[in-house]
Structures are given as structure tokens and as C-alpha cells.
C-alpha positions as CSV (number, residue, x, y, z in Angstrom):
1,X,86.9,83.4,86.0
2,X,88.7,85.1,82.9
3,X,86.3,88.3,83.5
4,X,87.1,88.5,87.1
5,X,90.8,88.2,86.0
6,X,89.8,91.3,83.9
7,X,88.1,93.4,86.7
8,X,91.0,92.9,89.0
9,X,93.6,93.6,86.2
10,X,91.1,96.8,85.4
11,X,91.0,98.2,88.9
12,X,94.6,97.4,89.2
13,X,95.3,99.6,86.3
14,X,93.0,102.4,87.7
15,X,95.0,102.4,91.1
16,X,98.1,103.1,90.0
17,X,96.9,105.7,88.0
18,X,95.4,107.0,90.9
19,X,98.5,106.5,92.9
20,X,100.4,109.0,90.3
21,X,97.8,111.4,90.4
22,X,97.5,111.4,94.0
23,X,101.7,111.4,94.4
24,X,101.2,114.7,92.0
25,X,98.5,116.4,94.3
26,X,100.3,115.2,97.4
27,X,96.4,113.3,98.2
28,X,97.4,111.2,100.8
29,X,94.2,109.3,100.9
30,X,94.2,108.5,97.6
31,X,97.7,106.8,98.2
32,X,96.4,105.1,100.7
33,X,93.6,104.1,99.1
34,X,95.6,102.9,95.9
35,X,98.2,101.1,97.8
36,X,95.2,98.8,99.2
37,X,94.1,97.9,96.0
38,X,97.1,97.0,94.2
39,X,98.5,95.0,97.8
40,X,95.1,93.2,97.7
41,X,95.4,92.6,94.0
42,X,99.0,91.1,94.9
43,X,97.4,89.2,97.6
44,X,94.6,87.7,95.9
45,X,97.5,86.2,93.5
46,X,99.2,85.0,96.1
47,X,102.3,88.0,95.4
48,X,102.3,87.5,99.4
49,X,106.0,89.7,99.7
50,X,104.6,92.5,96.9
51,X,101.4,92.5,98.9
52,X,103.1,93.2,102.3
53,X,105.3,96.1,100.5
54,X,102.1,97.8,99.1
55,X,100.0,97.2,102.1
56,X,102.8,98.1,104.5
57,X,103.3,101.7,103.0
58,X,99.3,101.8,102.5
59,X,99.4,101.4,106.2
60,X,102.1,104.0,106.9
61,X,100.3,106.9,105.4
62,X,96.6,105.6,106.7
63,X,98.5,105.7,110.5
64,X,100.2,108.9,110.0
65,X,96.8,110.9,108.6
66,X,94.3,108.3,110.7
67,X,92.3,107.4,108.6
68,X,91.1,104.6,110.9
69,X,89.2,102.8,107.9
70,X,92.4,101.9,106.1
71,X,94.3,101.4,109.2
72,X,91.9,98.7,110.1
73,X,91.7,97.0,106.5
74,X,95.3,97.2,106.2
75,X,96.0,95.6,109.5
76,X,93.4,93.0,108.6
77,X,95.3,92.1,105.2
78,X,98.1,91.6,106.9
79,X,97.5,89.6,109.1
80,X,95.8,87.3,107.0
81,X,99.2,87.2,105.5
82,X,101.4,86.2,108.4
């Protein structure tokens, strides 16, 4: 359990790395795509209102550059949370 702990904490760490990088190349997919992972990260703790917020704005920029992959696993995450 303690090294999945440190995977998630790990690809947590790379996302929001990512986020800044993609926030500094104005890459919206790779905001979307690093929104996912850290709301999923805050799901998976049960962080149910952080989760919403990250996968709420993950879903903003996925429905405003449709990109129909993350639309759908955003929509599907939250969901499972309401």
C-alpha cells in the first residue's frame, strides 16, 4: 500500500508540474490533462470538494477545446462523486 501511496504522491507531483508548464505554453491539453490527475488523486483520498474543483475546471477547458476523451472521463468522475 505505502508504494502505491508513493506512485500516486509521484504522479501528483509530476501533474502539477505539468500544469505550470502547460499554464506557461498556454497547452490547454496539458491542463486538462493535469487537472484530471490531481482531481482523481483528490478523489481516490476521498478530498471529494478538491476533487470536484480540479475536475470541474479539467472539464471546462476539455469542453471548450473538445477534447471528447477528457470530457467523458471528467463527466464520469464526477458523477461518481455526486
Amino acid at each position: 500500500m505505502l508504494y502505491e501511496k508513493s506512485k500516486i504522491d509521484t504522479a501528483f507531483a509530476i501533474a502539477e508540474k505539468m500544469y505550470v508548464q502547460s499554464e506557461k505554453l498556454n497547452y490547454q491539453r496539458g491542463k486538462a490533462q493535469s487537472m484530471y490527475i490531481m482531481g482523481r488523486k483528490y478523489y481516490g483520498e476521498g478530498n471529494y470538494p478538491k476533487a470536484t474543483d480540479y475536475l470541474g475546471k479539467s472539464l471546462k477547458v476539455s469542453e471548450q477545446m473538445h477534447y471528447n476523451d477528457y470530457i467523458a472521463l471528467n463527466s464520469n468522475s464526477l458523477g461518481n462523486i455526486y
